[in-house]
NUNURO-357930 format. One line per 8 residues: number of its first residue (from 1); their letters; for each residue x, y, z of C-alpha. Coordinates in Angstrom, 3 decimals. Layout:
REM NUNURO-357930
NUM	a	X:Y:Z ~ ...
//
This chain:
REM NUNURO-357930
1	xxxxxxxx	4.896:12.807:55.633 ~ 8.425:13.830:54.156 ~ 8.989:17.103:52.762 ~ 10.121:16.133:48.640 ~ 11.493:19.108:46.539 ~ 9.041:19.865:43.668 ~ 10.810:18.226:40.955 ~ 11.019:15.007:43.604
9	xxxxxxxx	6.989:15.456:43.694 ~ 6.627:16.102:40.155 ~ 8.682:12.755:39.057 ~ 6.934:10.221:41.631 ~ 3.738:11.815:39.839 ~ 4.834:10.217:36.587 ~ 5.636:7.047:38.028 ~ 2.385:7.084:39.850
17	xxxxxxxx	0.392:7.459:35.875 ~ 2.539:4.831:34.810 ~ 4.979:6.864:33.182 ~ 8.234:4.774:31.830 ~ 9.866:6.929:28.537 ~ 10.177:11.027:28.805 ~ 11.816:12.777:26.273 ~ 13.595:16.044:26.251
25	xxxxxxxx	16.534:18.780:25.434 ~ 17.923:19.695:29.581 ~ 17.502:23.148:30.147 ~ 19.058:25.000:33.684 ~ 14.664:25.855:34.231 ~ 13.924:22.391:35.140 ~ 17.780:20.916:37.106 ~ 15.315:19.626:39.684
33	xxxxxxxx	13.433:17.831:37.434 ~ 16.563:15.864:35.880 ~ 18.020:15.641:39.473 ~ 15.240:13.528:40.744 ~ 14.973:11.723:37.314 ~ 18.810:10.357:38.316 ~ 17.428:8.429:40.946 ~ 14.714:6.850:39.094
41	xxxxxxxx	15.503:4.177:37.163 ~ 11.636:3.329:36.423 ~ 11.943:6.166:33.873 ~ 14.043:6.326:30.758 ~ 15.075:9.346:29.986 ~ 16.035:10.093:26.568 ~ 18.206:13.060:25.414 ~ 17.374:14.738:21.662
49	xxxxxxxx	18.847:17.384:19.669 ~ 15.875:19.667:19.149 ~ 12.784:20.122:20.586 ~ 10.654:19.644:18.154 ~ 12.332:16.136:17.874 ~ 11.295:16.035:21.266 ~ 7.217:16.818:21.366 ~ 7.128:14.359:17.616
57	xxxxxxxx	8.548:11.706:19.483 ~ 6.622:12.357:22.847 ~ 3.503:12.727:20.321 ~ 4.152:9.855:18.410 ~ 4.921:7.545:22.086 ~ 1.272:8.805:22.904 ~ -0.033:7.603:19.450 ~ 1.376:3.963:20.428
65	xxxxxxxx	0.597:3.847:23.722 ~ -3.232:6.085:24.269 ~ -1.991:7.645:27.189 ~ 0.260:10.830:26.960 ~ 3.590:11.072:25.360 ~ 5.772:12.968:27.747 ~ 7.854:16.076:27.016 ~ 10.243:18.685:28.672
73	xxxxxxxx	12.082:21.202:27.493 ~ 13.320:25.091:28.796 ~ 11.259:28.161:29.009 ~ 11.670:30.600:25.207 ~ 13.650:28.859:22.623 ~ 12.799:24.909:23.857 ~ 8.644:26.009:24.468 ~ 8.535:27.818:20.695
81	xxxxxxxx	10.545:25.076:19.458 ~ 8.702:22.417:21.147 ~ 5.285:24.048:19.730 ~ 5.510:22.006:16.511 ~ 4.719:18.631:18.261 ~ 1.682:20.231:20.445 ~ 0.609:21.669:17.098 ~ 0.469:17.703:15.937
89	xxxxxxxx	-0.725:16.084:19.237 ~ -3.570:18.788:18.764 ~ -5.040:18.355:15.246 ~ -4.021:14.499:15.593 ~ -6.136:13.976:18.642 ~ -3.324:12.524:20.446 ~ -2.541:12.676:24.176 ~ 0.460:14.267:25.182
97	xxxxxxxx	2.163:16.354:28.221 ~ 4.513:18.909:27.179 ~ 6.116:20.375:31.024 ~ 8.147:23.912:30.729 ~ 10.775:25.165:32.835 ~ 9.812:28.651:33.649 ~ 11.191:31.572:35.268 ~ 11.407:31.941:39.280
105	xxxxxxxx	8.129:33.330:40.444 ~ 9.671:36.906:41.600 ~ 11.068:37.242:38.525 ~ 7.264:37.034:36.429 ~ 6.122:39.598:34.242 ~ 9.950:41.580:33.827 ~ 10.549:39.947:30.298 ~ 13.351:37.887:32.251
113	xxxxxxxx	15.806:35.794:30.207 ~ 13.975:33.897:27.706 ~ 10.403:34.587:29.314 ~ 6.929:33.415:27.700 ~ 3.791:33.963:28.618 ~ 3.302:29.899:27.864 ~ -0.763:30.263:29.017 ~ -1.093:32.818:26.551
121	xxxxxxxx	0.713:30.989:24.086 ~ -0.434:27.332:24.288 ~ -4.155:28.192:24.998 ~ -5.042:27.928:21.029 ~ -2.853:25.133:20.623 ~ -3.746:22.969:23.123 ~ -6.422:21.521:25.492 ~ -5.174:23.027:28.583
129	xxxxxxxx	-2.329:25.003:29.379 ~ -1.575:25.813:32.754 ~ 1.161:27.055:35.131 ~ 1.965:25.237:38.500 ~ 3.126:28.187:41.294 ~ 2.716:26.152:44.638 ~ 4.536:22.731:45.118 ~ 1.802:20.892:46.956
137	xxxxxxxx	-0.298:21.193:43.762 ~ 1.745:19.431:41.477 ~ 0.194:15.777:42.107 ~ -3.780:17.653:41.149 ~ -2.140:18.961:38.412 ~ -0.846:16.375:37.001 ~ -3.559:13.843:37.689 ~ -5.905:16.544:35.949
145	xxxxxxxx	-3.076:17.059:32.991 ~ -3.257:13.072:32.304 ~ -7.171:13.227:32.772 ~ -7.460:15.987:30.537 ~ -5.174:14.837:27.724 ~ -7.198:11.210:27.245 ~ -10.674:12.377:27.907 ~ -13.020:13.114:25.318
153	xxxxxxxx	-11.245:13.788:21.846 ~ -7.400:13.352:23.185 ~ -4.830:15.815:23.118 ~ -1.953:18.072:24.493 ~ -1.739:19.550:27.735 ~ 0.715:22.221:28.529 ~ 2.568:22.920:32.066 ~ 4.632:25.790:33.000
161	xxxxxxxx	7.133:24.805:35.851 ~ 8.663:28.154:37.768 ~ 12.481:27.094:38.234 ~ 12.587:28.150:41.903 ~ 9.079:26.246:42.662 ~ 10.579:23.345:41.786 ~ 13.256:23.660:44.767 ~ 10.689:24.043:47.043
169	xxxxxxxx	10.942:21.299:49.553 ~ 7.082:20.674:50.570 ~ 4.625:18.112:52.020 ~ 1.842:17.327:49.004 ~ -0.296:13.931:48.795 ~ 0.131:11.778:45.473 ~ -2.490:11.033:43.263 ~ -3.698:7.637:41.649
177	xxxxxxxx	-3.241:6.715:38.824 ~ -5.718:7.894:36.238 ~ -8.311:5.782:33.729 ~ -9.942:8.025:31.051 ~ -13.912:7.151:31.194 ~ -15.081:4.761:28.479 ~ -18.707:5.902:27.563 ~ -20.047:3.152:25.851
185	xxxxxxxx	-22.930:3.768:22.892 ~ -26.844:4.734:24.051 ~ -29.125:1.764:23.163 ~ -31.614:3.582:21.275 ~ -28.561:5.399:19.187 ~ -27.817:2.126:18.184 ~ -31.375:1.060:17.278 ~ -31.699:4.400:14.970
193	xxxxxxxx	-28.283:3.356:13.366 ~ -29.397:0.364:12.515 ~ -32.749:1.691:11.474 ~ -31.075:4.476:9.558 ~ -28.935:1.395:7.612 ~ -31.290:-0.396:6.841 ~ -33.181:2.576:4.675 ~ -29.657:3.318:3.021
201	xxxxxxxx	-28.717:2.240:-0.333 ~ -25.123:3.120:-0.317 ~ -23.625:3.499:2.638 ~ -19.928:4.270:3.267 ~ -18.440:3.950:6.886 ~ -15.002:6.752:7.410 ~ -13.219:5.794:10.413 ~ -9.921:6.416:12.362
209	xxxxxxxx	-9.230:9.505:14.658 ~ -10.152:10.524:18.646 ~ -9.395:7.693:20.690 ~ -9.222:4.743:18.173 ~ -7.235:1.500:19.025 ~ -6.697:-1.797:18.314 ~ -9.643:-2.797:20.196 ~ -12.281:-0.402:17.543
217	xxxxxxxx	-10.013:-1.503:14.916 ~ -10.761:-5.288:15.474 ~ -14.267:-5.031:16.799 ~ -14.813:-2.601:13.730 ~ -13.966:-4.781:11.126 ~ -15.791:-7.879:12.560 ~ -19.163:-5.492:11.962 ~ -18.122:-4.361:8.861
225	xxxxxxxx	-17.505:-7.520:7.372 ~ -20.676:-8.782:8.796 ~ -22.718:-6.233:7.072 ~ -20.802:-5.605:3.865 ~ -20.646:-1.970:4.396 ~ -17.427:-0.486:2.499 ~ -14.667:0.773:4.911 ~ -12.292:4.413:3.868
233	xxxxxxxx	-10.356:5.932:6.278 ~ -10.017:9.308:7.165 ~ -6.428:11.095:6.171 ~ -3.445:9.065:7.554 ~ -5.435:6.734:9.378 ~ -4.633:3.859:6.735 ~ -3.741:1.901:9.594 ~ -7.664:1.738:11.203
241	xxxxxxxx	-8.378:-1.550:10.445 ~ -6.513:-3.999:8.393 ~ -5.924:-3.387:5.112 ~ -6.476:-6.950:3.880 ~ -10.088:-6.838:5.370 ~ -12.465:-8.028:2.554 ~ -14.245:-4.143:3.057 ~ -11.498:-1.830:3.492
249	xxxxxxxx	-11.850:1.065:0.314 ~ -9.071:2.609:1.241 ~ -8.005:6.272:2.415 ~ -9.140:9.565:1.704 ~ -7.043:12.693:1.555 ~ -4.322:13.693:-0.946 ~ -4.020:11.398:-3.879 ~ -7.273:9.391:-3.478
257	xxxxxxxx	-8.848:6.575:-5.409 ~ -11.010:8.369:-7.602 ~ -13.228:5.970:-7.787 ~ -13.199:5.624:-3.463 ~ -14.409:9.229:-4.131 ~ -17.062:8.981:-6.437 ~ -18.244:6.361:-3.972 ~ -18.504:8.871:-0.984
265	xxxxxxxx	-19.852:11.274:-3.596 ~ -22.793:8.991:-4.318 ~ -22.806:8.190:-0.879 ~ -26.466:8.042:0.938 ~ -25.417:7.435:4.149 ~ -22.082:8.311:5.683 ~ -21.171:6.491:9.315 ~ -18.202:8.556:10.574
273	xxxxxxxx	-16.281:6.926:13.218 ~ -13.767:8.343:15.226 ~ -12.724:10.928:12.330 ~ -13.706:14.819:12.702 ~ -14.224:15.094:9.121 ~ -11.325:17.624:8.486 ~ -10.316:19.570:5.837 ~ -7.877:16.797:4.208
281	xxxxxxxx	-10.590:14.000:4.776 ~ -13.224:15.945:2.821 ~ -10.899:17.695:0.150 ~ -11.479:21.138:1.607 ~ -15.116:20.394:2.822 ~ -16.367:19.763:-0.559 ~ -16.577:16.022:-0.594 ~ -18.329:15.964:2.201
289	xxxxxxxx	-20.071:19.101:3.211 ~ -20.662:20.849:6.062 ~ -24.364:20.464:5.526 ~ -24.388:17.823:2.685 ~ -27.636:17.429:1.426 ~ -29.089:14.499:0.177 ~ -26.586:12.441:2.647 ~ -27.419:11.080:6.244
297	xxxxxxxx	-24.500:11.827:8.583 ~ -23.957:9.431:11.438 ~ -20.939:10.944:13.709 ~ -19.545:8.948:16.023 ~ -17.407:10.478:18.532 ~ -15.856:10.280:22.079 ~ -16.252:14.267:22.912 ~ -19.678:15.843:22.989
305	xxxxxxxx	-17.637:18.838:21.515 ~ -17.183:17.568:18.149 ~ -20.424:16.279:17.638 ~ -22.073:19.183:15.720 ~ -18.902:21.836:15.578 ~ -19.089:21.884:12.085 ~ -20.723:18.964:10.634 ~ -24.505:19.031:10.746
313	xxxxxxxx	-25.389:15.469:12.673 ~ -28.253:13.271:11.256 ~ -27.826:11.105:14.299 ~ -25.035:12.232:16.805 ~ -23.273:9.323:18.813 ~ -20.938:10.079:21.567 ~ -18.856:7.122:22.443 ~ -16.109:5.873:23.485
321	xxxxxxxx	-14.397:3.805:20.315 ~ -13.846:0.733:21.567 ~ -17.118:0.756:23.370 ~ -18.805:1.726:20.357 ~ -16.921:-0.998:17.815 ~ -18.091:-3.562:20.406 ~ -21.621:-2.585:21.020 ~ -22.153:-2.946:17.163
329	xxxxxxxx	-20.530:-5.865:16.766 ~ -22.255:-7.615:18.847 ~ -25.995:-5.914:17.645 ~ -28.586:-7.890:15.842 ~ -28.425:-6.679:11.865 ~ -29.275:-9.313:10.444 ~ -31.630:-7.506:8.494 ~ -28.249:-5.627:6.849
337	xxxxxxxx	-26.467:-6.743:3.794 ~ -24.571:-5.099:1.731 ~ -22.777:-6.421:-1.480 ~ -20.897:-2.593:-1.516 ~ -17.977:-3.151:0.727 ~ -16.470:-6.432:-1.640 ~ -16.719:-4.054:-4.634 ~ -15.142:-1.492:-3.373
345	xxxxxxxx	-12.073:-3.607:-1.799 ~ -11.342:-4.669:-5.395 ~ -11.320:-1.374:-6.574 ~ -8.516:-0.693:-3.743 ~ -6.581:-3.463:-4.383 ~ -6.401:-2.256:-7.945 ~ -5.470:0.781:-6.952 ~ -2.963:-0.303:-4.392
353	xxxxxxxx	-1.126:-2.376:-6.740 ~ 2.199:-0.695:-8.434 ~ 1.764:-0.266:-12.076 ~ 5.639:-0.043:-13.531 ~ 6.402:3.641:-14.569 ~ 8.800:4.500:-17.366 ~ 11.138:6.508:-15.225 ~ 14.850:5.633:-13.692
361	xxxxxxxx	13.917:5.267:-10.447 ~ 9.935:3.964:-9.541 ~ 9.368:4.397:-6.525 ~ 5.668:1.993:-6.691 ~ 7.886:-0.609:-7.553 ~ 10.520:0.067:-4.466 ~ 7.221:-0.095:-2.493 ~ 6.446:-3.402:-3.965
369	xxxxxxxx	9.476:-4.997:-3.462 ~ 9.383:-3.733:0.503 ~ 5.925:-5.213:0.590 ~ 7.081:-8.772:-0.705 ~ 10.317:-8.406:1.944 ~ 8.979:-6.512:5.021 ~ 7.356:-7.689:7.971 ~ 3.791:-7.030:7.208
377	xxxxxxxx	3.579:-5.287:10.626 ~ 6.408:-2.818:10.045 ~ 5.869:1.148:11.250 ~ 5.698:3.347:8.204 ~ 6.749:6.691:9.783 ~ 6.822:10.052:7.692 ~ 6.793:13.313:7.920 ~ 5.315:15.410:4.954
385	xxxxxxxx	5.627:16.011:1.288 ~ 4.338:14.041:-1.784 ~ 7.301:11.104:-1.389 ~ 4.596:9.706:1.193 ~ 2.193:9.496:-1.596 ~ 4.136:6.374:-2.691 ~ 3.662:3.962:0.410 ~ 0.235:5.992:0.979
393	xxxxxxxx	-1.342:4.316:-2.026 ~ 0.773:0.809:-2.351 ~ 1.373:0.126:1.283 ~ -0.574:-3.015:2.856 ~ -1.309:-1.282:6.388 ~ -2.169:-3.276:9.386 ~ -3.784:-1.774:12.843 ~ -1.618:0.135:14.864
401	xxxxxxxx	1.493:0.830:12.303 ~ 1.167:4.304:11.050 ~ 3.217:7.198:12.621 ~ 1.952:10.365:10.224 ~ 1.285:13.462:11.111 ~ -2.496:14.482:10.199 ~ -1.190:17.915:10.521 ~ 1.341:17.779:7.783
409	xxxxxxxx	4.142:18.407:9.607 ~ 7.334:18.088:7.974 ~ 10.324:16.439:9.700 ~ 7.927:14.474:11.558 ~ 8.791:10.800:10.493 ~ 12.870:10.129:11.836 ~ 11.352:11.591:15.360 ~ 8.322:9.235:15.319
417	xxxxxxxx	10.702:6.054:13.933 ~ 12.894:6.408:17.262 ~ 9.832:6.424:19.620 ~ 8.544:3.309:17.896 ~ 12.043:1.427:18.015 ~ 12.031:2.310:21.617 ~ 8.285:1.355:21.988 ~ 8.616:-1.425:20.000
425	xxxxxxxx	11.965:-2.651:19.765 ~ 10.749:-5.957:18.158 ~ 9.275:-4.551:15.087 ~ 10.571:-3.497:12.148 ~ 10.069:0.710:11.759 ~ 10.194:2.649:8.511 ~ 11.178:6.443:8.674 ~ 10.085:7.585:4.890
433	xxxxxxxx	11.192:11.390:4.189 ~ 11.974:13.589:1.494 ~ 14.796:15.544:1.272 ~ 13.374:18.328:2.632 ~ 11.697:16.989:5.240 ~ 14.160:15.001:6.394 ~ 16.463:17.806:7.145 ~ 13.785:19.799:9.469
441	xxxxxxxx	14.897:16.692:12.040 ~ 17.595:14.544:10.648 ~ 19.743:15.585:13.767 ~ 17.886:12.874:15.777 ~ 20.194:10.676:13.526 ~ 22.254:11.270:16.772 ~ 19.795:10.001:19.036 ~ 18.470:7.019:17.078
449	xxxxxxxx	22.277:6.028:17.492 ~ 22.882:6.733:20.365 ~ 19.920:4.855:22.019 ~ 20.330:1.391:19.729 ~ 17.272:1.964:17.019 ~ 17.059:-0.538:14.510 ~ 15.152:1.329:12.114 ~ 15.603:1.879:8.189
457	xxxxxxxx	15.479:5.019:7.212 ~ 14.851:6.232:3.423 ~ 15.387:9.728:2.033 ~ 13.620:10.235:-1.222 ~ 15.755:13.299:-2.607 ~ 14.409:15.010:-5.887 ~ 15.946:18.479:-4.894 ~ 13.538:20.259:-4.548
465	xxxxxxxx	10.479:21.262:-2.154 ~ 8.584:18.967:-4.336 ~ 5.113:19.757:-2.930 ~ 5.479:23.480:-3.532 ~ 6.496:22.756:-6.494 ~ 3.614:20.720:-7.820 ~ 1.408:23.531:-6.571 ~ 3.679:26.422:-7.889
473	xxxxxxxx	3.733:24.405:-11.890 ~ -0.082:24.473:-11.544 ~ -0.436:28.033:-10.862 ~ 2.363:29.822:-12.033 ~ 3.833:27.108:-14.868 ~ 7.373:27.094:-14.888 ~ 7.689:30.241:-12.798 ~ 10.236:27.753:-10.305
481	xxxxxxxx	11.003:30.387:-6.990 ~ 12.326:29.389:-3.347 ~ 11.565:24.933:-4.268 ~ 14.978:24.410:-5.354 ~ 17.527:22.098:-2.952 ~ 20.974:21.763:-2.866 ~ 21.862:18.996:-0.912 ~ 24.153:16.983:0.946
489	xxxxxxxx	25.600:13.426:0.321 ~ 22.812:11.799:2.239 ~ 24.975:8.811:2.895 ~ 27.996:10.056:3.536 ~ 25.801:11.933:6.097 ~ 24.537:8.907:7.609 ~ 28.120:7.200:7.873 ~ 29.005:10.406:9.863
497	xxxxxxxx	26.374:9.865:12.561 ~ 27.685:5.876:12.632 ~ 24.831:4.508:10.328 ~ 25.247:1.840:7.714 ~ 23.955:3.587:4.520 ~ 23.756:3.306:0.504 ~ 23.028:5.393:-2.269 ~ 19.840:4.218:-5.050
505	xxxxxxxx	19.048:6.076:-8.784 ~ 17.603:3.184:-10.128 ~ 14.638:0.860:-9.675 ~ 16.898:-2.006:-10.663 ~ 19.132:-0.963:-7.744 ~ 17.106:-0.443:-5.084 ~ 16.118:-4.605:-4.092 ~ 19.567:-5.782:-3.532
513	xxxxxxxx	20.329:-2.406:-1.535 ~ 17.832:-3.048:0.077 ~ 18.554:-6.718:1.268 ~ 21.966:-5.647:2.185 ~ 20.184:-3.101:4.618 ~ 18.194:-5.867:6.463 ~ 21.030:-7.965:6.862 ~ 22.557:-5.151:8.925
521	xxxxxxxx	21.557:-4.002:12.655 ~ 20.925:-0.350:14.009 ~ 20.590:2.559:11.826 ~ 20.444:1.912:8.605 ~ 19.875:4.309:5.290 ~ 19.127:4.486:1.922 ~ 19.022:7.481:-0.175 ~ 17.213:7.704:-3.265
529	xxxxxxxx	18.044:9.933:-6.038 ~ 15.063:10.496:-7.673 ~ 14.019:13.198:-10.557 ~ 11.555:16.142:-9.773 ~ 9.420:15.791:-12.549 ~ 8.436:12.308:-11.498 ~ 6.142:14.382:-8.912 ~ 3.739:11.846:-7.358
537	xxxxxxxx	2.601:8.566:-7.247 ~ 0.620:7.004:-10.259 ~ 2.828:8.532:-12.975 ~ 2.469:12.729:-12.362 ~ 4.802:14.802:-14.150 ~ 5.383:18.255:-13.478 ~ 4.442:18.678:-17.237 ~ 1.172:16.719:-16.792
545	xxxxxxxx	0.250:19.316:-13.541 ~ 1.213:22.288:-15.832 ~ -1.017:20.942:-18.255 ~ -3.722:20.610:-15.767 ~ -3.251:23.934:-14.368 ~ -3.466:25.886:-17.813 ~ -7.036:23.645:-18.719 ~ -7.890:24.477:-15.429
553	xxxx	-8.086:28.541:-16.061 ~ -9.019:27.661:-19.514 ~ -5.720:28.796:-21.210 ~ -5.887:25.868:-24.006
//
């Protein structure tokens, strides 16, 4: 057996899982790394400006593809930088591999140059975080870092590589490539689901999260429609099943359908799929309670860990998605029949449908016109902020085209966009940011050039920090401190990187800017000058939300 240097081992590891894409900022802690990635053309390597940039794209590759995004970056400044994206890949139950060049092993524990204790660091914020001090173990370690990431409810793994360890020329055996265990549905689970159904009087079905795919998402909807039961999805999982389906009640979250949740209010039975029932899901665990009394929970889950955490189970199923979608779509229900799921698609599709707003620039409208012009597959990518709200509540979602961080992680969307143009490259992708969020990341600009994107990108700018801002008018009215932007020429921006780009402040505007855009190839972006006090979608003023706040604490 030849003796490889550790980065040699730790490359041919990759290539064993299947590994094509990495993404990364070079640091001098990992040179052996990016020597053996020279000599290895079944791996793409691409070069960002930041590395958070980095882990959103590695993150959002993972999202796309169920098997871990992959990440590297240096030891201090890259690994706190980076932390944003294993932040994400954690609360979005998405796998990922973020690998850290560390300091030499002699040098441990002496607060070297940029030193971290990354174990200490990355334990809260990810699955597993781990640091890889002998050569011959890199192939177990990274067979157990792929294992680790998809199994159960998915998620980031963390690796620390010493700098000197990988210049170690040893002998180590590879590992095969690894297949996350599908655990399909217990028989008798299935029977007391069914059971349970047929009792219910209003059942509501939340899906999207751990481990979904297009497989659930299909398999899903064929049961749903079947049975009539009405279909919401959990926060910024729009994309679960297709939005068109003759159930789907749309999402839960910020800016809901009231009536979707009056309907989960009123609820009987709730059939959770896939979704942990988080805070943004269940409007601060109020919607849905911990506890919730007077409604049968059925939680549906691929980790045993889940089940139970915080949500009492009526009937606890762990599953693999897929697995699960399939086994019930394929069970005899005759016996169910619900008229629900038809009603409360039409009260969606009233919802989703842009109502024209007497302000300069509508942004429902913009949405509509990209709905009647747009590939109905097209990526919707965003980071966070209320400009999301827009294409949140009029956009026509099918499976597998969301990018959108669960977290709320700003800056988020430009990253994501250039992993799906690189993923996808024959699909239109969306990046949708405000101007705040879009300059957290709107360096990778650079990269989405650089590497031949052919993406869209839109920059809602109302000056301000417009989220805080809603907040800070319904607490403190018109007490404005530390929301107010100055900003650049977006455009002109743009241009500077090499993009094609154009300048909107009117709804009339925006449909010929933005054939003009598709005509053109690469990078291409419009910026929207919008007004603050056109806060959020469905017509919310900053005066309405101070009006609100003030009836609220009973002041009139």
């Amino acid at each position: 057996m030849p003796a490889r240097t550790g980065g040699r081992i730790l490359v041919d590891q990759l290539i064993a899982q299947g590994c094509d894409r990495i993404f990364t900022v070079p640091g001098e802690s990992f040179l052996a790394v990016l020597d053996a990635l020279h000599d290895t053309p079944q791996i793409e390597t691409v070069i960002c400006r930041q590395e958070g940039g980095v882990t959103f794209m590695a993150e959002a590759d993972g999202a796309m593809t169920g098997r871990p995004g992959i990440a590297f970056v240096t030891r201090g400044p890259g690994a706190t930088n980076a932390s944003i994206g294993v932040h994400v890949a954690m609360q979005d139950s998405t796998p990922m591999i973020l690998f850290i060049g560390d300091v030499a092993r002699g040098d441990r524990d002496r607060e070297g140059f940029q030193e971290v204790d990354f174990q200490a660091m990355f334990t809260p914020l990810a699955k597993w975080a781990a640091r890889i001090d002998d050569a011959r173990r890199i192939p177990e370690y990274v067979a157990r870092a792929y294992a680790t990431a998809m199994s159960g409810r998915p998620g980031p793994v963390v690796l620390a590589l010493p700098e000197d360890m990988l210049c170690d020329a040893v002998e180590a055996i590879d590992r095969p490539r690894v297949v996350p265990p599908e655990q399909a549905p217990d028989a008798e689970a299935l029977m007391t689901m069914v059971d349970l159904l047929k009792d219910a009087c209003a059942p509501i079905a939340i899906v999207g999260g751990a481990g979904w795919c297009a497989g659930a998402a299909h398999y899903f909807k064929e049961w749903a429609e079947r049975v009539g039961i009405p279909v919401a999805a959990a926060f910024r999982r729009q994309d679960a099943i297709d939005n068109d389906s003759a159930v789907w009640a749309g999402n839960l979250g910020y800016g809901p359908n009231p009536k979707l949740v009056e309907r989960v209010r009123n609820a009987d039975l709730i059939l959770a799929v896939g979704a942990r029932l988080g805070e943004a899901t269940t409007d601060g665990y109020s919607l849905i309670t911990p506890d919730h009394p007077d409604q049968i929970l059925i939680h549906v889950h691929p980790d045993p860990n889940e089940l139970n955490r915080v949500y009492r189970a009526d009937l606890a199923i762990c599953a693999d998605m897929r697995e699960f979608a399939e086994e019930a779509s394929l069970w005899e229900d005759d016996l169910l029949d619900f008229d629900a799921g038809k009603e409360a698609h039409g009260e969606w599709e009233a919802w989703n449908e842009p109502v024209p707003v007497d302000v300069q620039l509508d942004l429902g409208m913009c949405v509509k016109a990209m709905r009647e012009k747009l590939p109905a597959d097209t990526f919707i990518c965003n980071g966070a902020g209320n400009f999301s709200g827009w294409w949140h509540r009029h956009w026509r979602y099918k499976p597998g085209s969301q990018l959108a961080p669960t977290a709320g992680a700003m800056g988020y969307g430009l990253p994501a966009a250039v992993a799906a143009c690189l993923r996808h490259p024959d699909r239109q992708v969306v990046a949708l940011a405000g101007d705040g969020d879009f300059l957290m990341n709107g360096q990778e600009l650079a990269t989405a050039i650089r590497y031949g994107c052919n993406m869209l990108v839109l920059v809602i700018d109302n000056g301000a920090y417009g989220t805080i801002r809603m907040h800070q008018e319904r607490e403190y009215p018109g007490r404005v401190s530390a929301t107010t932007l100055v900003n650049p020429d977006f455009a002109a921006l743009a241009r500077a990187y090499g993009a094609w780009a154009t300048t909107v402040d009117s709804t009339d505007a925006f449909p010929a800017a933005l054939d003009e855009a598709l005509e053109q190839t690469g990078v291409r972006l419009i910026h929207f000058r919008t007004e603050v006090n056109n806060i959020a979608a469905g017509g919310l003023t900053l005066d309405k939300v101070q009006a609100l706040g003030r009836k609220a604490r009973g002041e009139g």
